[in-house]
Backbone and ligand atoms as CSV (ligand in chain L), in Angstrom:
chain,resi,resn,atom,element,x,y,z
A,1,UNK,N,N,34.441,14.185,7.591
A,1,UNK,CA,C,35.783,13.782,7.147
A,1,UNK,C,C,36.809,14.830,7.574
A,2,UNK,N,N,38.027,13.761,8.090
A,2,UNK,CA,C,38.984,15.018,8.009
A,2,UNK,C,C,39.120,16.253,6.783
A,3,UNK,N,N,40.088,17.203,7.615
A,3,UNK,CA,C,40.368,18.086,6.493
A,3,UNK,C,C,41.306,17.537,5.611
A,4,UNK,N,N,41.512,17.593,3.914
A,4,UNK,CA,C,42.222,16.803,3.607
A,4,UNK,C,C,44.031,17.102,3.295
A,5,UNK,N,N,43.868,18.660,3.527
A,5,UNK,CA,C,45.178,19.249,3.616
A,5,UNK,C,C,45.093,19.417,5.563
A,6,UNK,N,N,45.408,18.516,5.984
A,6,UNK,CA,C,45.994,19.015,7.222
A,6,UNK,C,C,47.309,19.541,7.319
A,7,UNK,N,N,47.362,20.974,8.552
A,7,UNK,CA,C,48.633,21.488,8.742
A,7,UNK,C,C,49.773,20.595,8.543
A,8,UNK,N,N,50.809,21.075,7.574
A,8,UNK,CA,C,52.270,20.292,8.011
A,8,UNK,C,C,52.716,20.915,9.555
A,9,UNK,N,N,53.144,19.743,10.438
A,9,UNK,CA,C,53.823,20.517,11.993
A,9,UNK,C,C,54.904,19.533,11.604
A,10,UNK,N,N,55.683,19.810,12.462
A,10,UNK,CA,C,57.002,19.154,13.213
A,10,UNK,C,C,56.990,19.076,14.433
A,11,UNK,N,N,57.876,17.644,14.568
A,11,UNK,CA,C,57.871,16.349,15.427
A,11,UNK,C,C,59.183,16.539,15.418
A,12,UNK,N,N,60.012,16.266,16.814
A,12,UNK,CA,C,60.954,15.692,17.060
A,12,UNK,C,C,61.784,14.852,15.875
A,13,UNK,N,N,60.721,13.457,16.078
A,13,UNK,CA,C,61.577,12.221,15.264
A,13,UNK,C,C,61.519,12.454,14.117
A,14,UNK,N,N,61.677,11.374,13.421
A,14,UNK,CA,C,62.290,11.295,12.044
A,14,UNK,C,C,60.804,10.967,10.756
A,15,UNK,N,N,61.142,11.802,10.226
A,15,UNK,CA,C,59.074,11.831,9.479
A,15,UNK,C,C,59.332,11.269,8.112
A,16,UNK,N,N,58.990,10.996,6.916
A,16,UNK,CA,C,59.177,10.311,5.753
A,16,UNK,C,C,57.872,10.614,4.985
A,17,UNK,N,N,57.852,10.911,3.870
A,17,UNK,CA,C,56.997,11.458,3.301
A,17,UNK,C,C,57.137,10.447,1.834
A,18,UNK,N,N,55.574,9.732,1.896
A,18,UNK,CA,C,54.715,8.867,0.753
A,18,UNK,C,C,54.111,9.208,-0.441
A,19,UNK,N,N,54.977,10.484,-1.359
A,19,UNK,CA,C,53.752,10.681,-2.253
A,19,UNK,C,C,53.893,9.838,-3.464
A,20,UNK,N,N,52.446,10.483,-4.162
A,20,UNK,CA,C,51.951,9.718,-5.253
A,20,UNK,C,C,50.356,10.210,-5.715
A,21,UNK,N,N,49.900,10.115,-6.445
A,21,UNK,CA,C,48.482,10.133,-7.538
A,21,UNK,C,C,47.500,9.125,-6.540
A,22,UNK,N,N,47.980,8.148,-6.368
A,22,UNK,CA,C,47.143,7.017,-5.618
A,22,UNK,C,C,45.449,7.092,-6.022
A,23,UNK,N,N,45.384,6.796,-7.462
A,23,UNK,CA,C,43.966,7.106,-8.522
A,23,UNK,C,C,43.547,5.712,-9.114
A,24,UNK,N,N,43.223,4.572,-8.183
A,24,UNK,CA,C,43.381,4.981,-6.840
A,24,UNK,C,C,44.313,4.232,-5.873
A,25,UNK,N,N,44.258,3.895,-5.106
A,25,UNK,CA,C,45.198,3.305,-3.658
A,25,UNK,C,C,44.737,1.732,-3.921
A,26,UNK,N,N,46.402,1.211,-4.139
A,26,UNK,CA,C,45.605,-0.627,-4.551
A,26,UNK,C,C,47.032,-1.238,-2.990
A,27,UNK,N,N,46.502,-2.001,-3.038
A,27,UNK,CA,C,47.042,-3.046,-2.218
A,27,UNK,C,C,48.270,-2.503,-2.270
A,28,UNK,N,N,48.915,-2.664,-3.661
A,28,UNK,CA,C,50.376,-2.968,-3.504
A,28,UNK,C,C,50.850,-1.672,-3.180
A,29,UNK,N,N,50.080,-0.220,-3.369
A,29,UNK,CA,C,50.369,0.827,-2.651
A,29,UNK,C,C,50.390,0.699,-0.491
A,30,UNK,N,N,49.347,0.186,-0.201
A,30,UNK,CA,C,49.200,-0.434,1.139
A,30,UNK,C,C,50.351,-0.895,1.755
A,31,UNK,N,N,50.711,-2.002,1.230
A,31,UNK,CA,C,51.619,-2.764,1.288
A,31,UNK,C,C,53.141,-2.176,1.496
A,32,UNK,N,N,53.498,-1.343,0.554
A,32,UNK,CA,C,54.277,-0.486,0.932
A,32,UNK,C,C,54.571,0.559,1.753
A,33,UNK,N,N,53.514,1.399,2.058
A,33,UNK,CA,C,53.107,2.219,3.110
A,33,UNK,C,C,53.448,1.262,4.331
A,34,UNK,N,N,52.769,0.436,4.654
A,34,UNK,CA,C,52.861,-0.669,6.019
A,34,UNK,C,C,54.022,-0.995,6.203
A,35,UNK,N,N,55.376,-1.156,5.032
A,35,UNK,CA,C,56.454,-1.946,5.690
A,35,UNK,C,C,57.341,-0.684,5.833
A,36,UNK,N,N,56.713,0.542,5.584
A,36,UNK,CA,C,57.766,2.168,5.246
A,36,UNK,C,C,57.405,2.438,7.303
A,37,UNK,N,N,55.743,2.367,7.492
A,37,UNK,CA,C,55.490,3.031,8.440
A,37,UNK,C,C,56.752,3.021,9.942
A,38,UNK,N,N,56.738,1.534,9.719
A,38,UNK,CA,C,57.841,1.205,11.403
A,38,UNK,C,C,59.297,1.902,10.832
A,39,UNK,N,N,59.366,2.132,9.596
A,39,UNK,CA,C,61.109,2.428,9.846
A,39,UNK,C,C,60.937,3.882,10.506
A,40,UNK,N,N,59.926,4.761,10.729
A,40,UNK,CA,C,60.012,6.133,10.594
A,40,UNK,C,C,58.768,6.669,11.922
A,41,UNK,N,N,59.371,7.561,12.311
A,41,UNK,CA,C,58.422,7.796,13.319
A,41,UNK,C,C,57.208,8.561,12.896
A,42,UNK,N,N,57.057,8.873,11.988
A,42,UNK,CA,C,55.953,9.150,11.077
A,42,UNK,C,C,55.741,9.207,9.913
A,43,UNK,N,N,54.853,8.892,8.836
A,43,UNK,CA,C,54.452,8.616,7.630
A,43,UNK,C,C,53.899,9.518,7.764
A,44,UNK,N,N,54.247,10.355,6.274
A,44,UNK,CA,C,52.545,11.374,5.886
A,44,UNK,C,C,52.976,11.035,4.356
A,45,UNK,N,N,51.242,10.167,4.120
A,45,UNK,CA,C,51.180,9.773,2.646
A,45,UNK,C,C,50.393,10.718,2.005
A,46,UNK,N,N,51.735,11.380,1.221
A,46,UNK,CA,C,50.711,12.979,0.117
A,46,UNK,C,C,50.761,12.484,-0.948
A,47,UNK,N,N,49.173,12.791,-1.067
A,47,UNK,CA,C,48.205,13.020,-2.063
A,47,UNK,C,C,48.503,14.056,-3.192
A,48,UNK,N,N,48.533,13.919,-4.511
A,48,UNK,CA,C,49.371,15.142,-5.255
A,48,UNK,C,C,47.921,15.236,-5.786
A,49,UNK,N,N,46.960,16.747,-5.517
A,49,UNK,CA,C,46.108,16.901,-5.727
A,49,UNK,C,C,45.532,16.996,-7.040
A,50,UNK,N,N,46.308,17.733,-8.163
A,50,UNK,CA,C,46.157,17.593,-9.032
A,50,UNK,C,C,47.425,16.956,-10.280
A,51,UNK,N,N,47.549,15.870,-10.635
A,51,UNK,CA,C,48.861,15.213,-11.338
A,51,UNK,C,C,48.682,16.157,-12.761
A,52,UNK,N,N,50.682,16.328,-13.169
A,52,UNK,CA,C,50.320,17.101,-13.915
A,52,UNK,C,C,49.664,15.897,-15.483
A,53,UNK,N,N,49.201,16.854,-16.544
A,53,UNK,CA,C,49.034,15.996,-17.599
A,53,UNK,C,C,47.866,14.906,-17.625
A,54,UNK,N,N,47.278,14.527,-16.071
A,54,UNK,CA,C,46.726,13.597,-16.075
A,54,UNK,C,C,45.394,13.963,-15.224
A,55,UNK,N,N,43.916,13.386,-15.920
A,55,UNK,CA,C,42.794,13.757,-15.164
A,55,UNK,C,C,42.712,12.431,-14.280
A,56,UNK,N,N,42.106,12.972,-13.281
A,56,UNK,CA,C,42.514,11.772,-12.430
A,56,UNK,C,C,41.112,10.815,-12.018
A,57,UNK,N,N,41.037,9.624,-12.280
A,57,UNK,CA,C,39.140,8.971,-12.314
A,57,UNK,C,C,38.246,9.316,-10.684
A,58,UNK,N,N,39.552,9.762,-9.675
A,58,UNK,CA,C,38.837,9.880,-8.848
A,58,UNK,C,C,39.176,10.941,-8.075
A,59,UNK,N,N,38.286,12.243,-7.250
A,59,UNK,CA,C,38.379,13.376,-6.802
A,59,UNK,C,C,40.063,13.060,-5.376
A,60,UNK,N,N,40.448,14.426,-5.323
A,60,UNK,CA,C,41.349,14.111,-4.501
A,60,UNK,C,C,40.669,13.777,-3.078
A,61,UNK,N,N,39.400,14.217,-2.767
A,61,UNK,CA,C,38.513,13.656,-1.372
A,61,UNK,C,C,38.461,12.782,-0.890
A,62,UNK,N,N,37.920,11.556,-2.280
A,62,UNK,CA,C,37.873,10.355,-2.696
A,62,UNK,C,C,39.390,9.604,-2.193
A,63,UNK,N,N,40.558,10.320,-3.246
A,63,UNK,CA,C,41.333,9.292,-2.765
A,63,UNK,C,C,41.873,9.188,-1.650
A,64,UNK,N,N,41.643,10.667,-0.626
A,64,UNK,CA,C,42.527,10.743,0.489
A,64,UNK,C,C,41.538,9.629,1.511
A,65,UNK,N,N,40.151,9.525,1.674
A,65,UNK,CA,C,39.331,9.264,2.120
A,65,UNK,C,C,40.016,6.978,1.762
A,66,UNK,N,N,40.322,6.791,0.841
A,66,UNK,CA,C,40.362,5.856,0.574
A,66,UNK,C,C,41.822,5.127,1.465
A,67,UNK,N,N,42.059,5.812,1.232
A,67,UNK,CA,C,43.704,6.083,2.149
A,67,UNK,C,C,43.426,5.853,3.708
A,68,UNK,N,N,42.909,7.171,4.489
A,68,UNK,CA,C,42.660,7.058,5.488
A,68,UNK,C,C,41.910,5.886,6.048
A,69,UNK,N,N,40.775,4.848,6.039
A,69,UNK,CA,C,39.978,4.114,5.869
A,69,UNK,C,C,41.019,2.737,5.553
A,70,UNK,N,N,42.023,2.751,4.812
A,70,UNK,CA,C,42.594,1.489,4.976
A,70,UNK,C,C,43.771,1.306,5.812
A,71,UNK,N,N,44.029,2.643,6.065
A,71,UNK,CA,C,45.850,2.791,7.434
A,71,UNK,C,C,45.046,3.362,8.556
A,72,UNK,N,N,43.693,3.432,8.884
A,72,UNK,CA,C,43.215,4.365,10.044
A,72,UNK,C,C,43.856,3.168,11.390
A,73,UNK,N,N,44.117,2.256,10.967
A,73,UNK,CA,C,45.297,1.314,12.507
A,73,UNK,C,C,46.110,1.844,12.643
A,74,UNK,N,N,46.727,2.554,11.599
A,74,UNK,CA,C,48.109,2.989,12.087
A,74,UNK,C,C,48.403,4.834,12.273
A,75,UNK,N,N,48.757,4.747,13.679
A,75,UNK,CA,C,48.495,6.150,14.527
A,75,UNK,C,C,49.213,7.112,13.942
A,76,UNK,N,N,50.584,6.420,13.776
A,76,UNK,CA,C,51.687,7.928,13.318
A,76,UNK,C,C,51.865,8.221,11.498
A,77,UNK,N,N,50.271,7.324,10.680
A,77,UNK,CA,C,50.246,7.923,9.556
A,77,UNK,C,C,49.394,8.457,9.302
A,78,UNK,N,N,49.748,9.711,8.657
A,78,UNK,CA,C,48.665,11.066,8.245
A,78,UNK,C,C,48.953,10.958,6.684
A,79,UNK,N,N,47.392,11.369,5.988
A,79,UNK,CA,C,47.288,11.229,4.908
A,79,UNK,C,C,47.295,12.602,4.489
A,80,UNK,N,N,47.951,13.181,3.723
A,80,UNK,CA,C,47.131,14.653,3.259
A,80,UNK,C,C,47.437,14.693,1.828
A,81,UNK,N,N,46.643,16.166,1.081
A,81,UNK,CA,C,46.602,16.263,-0.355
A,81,UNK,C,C,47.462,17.670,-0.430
A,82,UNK,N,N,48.090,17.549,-1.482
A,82,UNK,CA,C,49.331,18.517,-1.906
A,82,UNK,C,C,49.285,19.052,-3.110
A,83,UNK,N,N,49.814,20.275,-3.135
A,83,UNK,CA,C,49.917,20.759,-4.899
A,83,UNK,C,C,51.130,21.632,-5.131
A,84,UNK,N,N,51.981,21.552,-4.476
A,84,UNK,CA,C,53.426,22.016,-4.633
A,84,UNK,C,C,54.419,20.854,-4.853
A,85,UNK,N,N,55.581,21.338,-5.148
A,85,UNK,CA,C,56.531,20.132,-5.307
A,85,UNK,C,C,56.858,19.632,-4.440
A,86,UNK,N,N,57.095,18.443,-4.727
A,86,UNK,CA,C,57.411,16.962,-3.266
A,86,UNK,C,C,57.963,16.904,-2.133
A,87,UNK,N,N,59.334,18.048,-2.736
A,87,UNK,CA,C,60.184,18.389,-1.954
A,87,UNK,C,C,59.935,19.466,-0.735
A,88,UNK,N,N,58.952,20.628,-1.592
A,88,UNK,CA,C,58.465,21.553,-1.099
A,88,UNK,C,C,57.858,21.196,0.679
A,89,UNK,N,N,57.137,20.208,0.094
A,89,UNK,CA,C,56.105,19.655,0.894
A,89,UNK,C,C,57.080,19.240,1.951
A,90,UNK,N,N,57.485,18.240,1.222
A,90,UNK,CA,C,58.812,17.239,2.626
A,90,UNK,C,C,59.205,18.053,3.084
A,91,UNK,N,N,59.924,19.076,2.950
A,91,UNK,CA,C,60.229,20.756,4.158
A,91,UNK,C,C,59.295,20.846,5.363
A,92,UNK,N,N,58.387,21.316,4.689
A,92,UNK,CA,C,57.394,21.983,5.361
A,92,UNK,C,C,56.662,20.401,6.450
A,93,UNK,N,N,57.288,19.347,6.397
A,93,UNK,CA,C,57.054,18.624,6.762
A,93,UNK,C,C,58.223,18.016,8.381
A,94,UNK,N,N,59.143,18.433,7.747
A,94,UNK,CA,C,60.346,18.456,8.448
A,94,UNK,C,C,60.928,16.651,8.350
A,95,UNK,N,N,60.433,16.240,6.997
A,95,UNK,CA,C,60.441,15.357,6.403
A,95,UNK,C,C,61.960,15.014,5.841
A,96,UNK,N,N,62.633,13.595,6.536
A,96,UNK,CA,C,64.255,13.574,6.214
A,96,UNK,C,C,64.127,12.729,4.930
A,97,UNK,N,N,63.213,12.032,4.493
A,97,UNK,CA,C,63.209,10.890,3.967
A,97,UNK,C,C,61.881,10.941,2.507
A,98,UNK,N,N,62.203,10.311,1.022
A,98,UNK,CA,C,60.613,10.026,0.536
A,98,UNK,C,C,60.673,8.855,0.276
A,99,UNK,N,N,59.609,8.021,0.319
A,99,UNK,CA,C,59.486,6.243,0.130
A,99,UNK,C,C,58.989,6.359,-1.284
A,100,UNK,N,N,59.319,5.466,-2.093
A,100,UNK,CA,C,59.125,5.327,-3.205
A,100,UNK,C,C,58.772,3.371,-3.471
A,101,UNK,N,N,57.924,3.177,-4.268
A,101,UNK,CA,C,57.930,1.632,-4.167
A,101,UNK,C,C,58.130,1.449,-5.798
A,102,UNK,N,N,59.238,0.322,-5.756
A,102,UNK,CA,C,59.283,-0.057,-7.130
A,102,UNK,C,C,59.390,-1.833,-7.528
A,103,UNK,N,N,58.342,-1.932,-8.534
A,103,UNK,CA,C,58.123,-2.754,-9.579
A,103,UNK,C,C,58.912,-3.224,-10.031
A,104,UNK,N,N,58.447,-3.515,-11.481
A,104,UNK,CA,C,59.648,-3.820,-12.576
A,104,UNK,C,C,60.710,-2.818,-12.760
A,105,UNK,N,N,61.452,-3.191,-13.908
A,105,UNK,CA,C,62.613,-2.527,-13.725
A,105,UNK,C,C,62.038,-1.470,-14.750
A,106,UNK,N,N,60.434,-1.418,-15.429
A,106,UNK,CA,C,59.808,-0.184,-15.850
A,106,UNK,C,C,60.016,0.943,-15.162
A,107,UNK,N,N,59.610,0.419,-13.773
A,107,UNK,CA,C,59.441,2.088,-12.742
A,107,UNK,C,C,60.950,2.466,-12.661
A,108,UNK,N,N,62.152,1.894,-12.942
A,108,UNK,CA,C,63.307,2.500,-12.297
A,108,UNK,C,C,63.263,3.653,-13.950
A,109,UNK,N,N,63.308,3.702,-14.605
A,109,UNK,CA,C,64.277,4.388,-15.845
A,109,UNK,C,C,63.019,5.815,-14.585
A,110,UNK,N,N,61.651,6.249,-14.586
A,110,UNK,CA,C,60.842,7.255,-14.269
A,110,UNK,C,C,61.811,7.450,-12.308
A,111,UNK,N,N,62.124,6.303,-11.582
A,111,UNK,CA,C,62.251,6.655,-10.270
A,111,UNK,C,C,63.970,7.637,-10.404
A,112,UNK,N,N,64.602,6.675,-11.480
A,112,UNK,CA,C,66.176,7.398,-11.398
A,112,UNK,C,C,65.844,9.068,-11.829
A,113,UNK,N,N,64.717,9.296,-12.874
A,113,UNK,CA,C,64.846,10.468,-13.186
A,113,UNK,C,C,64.352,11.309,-11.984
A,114,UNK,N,N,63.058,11.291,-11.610
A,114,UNK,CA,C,62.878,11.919,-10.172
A,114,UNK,C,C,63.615,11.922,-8.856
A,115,UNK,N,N,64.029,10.857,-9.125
A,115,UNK,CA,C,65.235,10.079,-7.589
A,115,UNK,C,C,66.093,11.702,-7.597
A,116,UNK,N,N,67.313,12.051,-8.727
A,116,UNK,CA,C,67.921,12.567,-9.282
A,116,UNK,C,C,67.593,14.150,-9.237
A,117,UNK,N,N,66.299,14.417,-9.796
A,117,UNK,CA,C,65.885,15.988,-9.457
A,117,UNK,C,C,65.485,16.005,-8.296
A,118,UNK,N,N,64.781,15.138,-7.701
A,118,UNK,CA,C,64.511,15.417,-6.200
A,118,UNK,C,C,65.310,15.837,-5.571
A,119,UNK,N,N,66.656,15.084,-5.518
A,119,UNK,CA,C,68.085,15.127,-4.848
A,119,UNK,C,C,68.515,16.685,-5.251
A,120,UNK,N,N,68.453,17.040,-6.280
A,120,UNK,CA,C,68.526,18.149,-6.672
A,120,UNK,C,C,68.346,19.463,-5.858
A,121,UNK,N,N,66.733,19.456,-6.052
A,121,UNK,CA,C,66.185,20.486,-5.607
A,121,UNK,C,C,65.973,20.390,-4.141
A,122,UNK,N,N,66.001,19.635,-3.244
A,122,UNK,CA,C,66.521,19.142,-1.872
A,122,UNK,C,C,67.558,18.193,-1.306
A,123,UNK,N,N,68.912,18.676,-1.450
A,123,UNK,CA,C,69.827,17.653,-1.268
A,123,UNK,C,C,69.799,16.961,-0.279
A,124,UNK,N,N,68.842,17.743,0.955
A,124,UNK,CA,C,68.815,17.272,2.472
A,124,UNK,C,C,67.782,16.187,2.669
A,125,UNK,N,N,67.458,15.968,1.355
A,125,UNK,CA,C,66.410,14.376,1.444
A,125,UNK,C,C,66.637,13.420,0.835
A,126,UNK,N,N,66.492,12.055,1.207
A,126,UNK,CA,C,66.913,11.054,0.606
A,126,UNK,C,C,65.846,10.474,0.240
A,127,UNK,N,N,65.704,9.936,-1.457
A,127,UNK,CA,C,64.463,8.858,-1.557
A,127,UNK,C,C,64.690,7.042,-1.334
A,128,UNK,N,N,63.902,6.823,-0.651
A,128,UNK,CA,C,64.543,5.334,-0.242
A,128,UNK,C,C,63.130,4.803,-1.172
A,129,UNK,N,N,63.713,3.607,-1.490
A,129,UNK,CA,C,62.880,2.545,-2.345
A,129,UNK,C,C,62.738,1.359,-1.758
A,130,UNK,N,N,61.757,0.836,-1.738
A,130,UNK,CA,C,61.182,-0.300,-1.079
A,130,UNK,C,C,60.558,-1.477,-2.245
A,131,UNK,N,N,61.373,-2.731,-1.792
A,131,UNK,CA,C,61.181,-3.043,-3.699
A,131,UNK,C,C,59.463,-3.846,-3.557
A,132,UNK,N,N,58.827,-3.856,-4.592
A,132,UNK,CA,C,57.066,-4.045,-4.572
A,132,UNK,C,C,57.301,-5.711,-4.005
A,133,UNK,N,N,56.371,-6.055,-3.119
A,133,UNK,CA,C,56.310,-7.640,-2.556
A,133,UNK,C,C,55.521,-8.138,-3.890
A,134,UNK,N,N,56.453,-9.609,-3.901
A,134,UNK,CA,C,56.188,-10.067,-5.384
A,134,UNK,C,C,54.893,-10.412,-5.927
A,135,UNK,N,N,53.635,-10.350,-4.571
A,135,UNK,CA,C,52.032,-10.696,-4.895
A,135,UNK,C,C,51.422,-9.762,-5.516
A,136,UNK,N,N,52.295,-8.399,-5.687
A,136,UNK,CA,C,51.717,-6.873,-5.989
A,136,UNK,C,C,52.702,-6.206,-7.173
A,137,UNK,N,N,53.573,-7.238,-7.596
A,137,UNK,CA,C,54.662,-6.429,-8.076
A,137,UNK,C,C,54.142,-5.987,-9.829
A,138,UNK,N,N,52.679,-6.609,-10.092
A,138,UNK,CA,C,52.245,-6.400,-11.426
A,138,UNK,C,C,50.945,-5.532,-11.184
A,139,UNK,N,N,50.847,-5.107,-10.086
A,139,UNK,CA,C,50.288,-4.319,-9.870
A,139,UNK,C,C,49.935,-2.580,-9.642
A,140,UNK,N,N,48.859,-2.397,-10.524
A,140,UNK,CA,C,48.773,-0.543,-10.984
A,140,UNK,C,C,47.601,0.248,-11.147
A,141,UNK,N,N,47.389,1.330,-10.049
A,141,UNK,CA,C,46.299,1.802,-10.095
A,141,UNK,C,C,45.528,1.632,-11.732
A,142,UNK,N,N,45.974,1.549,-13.163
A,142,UNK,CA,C,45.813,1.896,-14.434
A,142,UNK,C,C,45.217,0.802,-14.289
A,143,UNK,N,N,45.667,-0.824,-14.243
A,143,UNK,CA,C,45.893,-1.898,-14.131
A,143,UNK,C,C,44.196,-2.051,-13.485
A,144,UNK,N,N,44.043,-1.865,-12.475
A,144,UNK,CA,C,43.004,-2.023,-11.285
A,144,UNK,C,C,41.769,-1.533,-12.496
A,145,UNK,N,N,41.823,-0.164,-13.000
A,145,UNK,CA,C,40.979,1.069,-13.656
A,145,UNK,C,C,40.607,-0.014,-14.651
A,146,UNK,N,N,41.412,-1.201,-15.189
A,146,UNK,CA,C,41.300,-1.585,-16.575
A,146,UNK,C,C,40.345,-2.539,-16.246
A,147,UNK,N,N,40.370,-3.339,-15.494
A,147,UNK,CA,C,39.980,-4.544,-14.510
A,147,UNK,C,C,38.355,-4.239,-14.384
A,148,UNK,N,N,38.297,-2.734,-13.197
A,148,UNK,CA,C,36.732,-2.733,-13.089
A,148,UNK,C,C,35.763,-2.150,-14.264
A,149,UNK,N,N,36.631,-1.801,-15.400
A,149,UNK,CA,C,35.762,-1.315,-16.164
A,149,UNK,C,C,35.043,-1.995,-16.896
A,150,UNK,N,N,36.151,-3.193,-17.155
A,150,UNK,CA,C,35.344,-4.611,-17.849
A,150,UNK,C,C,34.466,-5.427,-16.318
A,151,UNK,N,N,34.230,-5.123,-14.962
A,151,UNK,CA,C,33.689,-6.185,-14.286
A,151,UNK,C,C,34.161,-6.834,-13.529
A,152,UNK,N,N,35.621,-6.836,-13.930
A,152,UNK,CA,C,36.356,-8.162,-13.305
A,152,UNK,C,C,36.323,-7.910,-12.040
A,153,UNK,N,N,36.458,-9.087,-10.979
A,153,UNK,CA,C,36.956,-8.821,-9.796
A,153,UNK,C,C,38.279,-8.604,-9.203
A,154,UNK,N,N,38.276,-7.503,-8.311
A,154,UNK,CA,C,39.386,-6.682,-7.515
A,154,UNK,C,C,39.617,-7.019,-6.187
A,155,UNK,N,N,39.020,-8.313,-5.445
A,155,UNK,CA,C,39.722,-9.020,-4.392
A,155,UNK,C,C,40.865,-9.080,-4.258
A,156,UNK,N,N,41.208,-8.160,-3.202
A,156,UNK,CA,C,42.605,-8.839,-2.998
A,156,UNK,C,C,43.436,-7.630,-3.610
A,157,UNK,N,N,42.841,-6.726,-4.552
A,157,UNK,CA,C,43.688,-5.868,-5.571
A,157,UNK,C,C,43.591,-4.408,-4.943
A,158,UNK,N,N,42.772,-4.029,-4.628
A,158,UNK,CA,C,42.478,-2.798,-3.614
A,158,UNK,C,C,41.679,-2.934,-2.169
A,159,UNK,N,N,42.312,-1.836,-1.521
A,159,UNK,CA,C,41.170,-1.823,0.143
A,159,UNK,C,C,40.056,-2.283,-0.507
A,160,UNK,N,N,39.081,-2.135,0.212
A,160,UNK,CA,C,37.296,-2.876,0.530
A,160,UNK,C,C,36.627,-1.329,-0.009
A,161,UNK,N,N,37.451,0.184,0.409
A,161,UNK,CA,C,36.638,1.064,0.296
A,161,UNK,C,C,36.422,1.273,-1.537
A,162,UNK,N,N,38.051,0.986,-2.104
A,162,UNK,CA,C,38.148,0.875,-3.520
A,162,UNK,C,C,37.134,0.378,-4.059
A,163,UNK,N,N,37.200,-1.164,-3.888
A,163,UNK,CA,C,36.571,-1.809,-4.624
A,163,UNK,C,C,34.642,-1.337,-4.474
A,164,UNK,N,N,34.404,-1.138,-3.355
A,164,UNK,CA,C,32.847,-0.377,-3.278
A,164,UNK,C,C,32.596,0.850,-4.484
A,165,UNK,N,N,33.212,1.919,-4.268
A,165,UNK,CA,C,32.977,2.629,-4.928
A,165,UNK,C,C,33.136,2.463,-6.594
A,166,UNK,N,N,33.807,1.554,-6.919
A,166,UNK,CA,C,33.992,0.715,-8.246
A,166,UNK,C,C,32.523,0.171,-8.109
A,167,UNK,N,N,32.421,-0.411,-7.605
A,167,UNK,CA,C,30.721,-1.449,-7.463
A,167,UNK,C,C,29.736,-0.016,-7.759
A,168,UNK,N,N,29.630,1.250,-6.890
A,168,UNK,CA,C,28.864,1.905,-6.896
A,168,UNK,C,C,28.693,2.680,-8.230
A,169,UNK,N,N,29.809,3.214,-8.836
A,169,UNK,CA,C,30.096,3.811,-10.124
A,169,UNK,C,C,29.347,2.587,-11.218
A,170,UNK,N,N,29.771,1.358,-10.872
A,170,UNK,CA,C,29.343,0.591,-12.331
A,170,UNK,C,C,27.710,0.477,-12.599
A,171,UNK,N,N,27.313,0.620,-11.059
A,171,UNK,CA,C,25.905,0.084,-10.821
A,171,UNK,C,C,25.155,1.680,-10.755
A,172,UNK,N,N,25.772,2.872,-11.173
A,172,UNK,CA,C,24.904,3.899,-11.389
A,172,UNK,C,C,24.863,4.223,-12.530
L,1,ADP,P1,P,52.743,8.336,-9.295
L,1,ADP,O1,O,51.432,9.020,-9.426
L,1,ADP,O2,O,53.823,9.161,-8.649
L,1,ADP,O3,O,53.211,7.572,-10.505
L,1,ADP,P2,P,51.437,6.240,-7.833
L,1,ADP,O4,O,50.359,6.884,-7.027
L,1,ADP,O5,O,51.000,5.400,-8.987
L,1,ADP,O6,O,52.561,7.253,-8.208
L,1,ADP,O7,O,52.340,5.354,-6.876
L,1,ADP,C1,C,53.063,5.899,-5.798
L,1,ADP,C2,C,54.264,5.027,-5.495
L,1,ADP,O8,O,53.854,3.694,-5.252
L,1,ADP,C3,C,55.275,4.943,-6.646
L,1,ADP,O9,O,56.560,4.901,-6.084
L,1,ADP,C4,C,54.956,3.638,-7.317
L,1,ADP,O10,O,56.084,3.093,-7.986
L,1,ADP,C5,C,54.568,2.813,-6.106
L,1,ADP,N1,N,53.702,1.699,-6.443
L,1,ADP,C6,C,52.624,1.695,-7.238
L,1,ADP,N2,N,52.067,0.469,-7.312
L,1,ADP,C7,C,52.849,-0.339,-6.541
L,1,ADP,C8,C,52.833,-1.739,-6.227
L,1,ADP,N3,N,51.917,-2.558,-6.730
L,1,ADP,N4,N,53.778,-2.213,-5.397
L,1,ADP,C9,C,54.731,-1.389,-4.902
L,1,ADP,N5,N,54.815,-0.077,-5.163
L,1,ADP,C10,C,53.892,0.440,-5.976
């Protein structure tokens, strides 16, 4: 496997930076990534290695691995895992842009507050929001977590690699 912190470099064009927990990576995370990738000459979807407050059900290896495996089509996105602030990262990225995907109008009261300090602590980045496609818009890594614990099926709800390792966990 790749390394999962690969070097931040700089590129010419215009780079945009994807983070998130992704505990784990469901469709409607995908989904967003895919319609972010063409605006930007590169995607790097970071992995926040350890979230604060929150243990996370699956190793950061795991989720970067889950990541890579469902965008490995698409050339100019790099997945990596992070443990500094967002912004930090987007620097060191040479990152103009962060994609954010939003839901209900739940996720806005949490996106305005981060939207807001982000802007803050890097004025030279903008977070753009991409609103959730309406087949995914009730859709949440928590959501997914709740799903396989009772059994249910996750067709359709996460990559193929997700849903395996759900199969493998229940069946050990
Ligand atoms: P965090 O750990 O920062 O809360 P997540 O890993 O859960 O973030 O999600 C990363 C980003 O993807 C967030 O902007 C979140 O709102 C968005 N997102 C999560 N699920 C969906 C979905 N089903 N459709 C669109 N965007 C989503």
């Amino acid at each position: 496997m790749r390394d999962t912190e690969p070097e931040p470099t700089l590129i010419p064009g215009r780079t945009a930076l994807c983070p998130g927990s992704y505990d784990p990576v469901t469709s409607g995370h995908i989904d967003v990534i895919r319609r972010a990738a063409p605006l930007f000459d590169r995607l790097v979807v970071a992995v926040v290695r350890q979230p604060r407050h929150k243990q996370t059900t699956f190793s950061i290896e795991e989720r970067i691995a889950f990541l890579r495996e469902a965008l490995a089509d698409l050339d100019h996105v790099v997945v990596a895992g992070f443990s500094t602030l967002v912004v930090e990262y987007a620097h060191k990225w040479g990152a103009v842009a962060l994609v954010r995907g939003l839901r209900a109008v739940s996720d806005y009261e949490w996106e305005f507050q981060m939207g807001h300090l982000n802007k803050r602590l890097g004025p030279d980045i903008e977070t753009v929001y991409l609103m959730a496609s309406p087949q995914y818009s009730f859709l949440s890594s928590s959501g997914v977590k709740e799903i396989a614990a009772f059994g249910g099926a996750l067709d359709e709800l996460v990559p193929s690699a997700v849903a395996r390792a759900f199969a493998e966990r229940t069946a050990s």
